[in-house]
N, C-alpha and C positions, 0 to 999 in steps of 0.2 A: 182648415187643413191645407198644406200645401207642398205638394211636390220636391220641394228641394233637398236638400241636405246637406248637413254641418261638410265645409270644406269645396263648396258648391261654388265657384268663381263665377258672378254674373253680373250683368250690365245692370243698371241704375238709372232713372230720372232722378236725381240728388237736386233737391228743392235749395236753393239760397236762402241763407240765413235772413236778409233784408226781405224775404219775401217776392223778389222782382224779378224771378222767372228758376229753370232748372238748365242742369247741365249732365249728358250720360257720362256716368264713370264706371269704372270695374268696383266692386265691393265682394268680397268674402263673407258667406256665409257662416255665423258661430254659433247660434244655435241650435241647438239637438234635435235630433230624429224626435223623440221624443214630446218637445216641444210643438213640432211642426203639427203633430198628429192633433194637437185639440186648440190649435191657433188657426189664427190666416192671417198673423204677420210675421216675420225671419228679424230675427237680430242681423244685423249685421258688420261688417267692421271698413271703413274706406282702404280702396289703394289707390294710391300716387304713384307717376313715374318717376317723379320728384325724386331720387336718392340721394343726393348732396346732403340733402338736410332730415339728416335721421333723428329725431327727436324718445324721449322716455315712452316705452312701448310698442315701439313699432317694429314693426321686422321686414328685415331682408328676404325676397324672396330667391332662392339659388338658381333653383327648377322654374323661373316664370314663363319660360318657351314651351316647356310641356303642359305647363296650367292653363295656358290658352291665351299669352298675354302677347300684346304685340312688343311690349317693353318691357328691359329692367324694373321693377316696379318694388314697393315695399306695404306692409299691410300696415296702416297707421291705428295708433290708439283711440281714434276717433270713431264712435260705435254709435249704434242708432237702430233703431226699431219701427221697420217701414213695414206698411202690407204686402203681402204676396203681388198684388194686381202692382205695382210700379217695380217691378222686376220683368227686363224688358226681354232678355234674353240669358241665358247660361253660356257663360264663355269657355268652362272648364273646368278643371277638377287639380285642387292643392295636392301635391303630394305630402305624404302621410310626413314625410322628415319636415319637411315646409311649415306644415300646417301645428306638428307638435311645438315647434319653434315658438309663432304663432299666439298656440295656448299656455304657453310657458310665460312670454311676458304680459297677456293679459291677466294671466290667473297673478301676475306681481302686482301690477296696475291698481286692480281690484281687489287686492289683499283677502283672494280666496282661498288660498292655498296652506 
């Protein structure tokens, strides 16, 4: 079980693909209240400050100053399923127009919709 919740902006130890150490980034929490209640790990989704290069699924975020971000930032489609315990801190909270955004291109992404 863990604390957080869908829309939950927080910091990361994000493990390197090679294996050869980690880097803190901001990540967006995607999955559900719901979920959190009988897990103890958070889906989650990366952001980048990177916006130049917006790639399929990813989104702009409008509102990043109020979500806690220190930058322009975008949620990319790149998701991943980490435990509760390497979430390092909570940076902030998506706004609801942001965050629908968000689930609009992941639910295309994932052709759950």
């Amino acid at each position: 079980m863990t604390n957080y919740r869908r829309g939950d902006i927080v910091l990361v130890g994000f493990a390197f693909s090679e294996g050869t150490g980690s880097k803190k980034r901001p990540a967006l929490i995607v999955s559900s209240d719901r979920y959190h209640k009988r897990r103890q790990e958070v889906i989650i989704a990366a952001i980048t400050s990177n916006i130049q290069r917006v790639l399929f699924a990813d989104t702009k975020i409008a509102e990043w100053k109020e979500a806690g971000l220190l930058y322009a930032s975008l949620v990319t489609g790149i998701i991943r399923t980490v435990k509760g315990s390497v979430i390092i801190k909570k940076l902030g909270v998506l706004l609801d127009s942001d965050l629908k955004r968000v689930e609009e291109n992941l639910t295309g992404a994932l052709q759950l919709g």
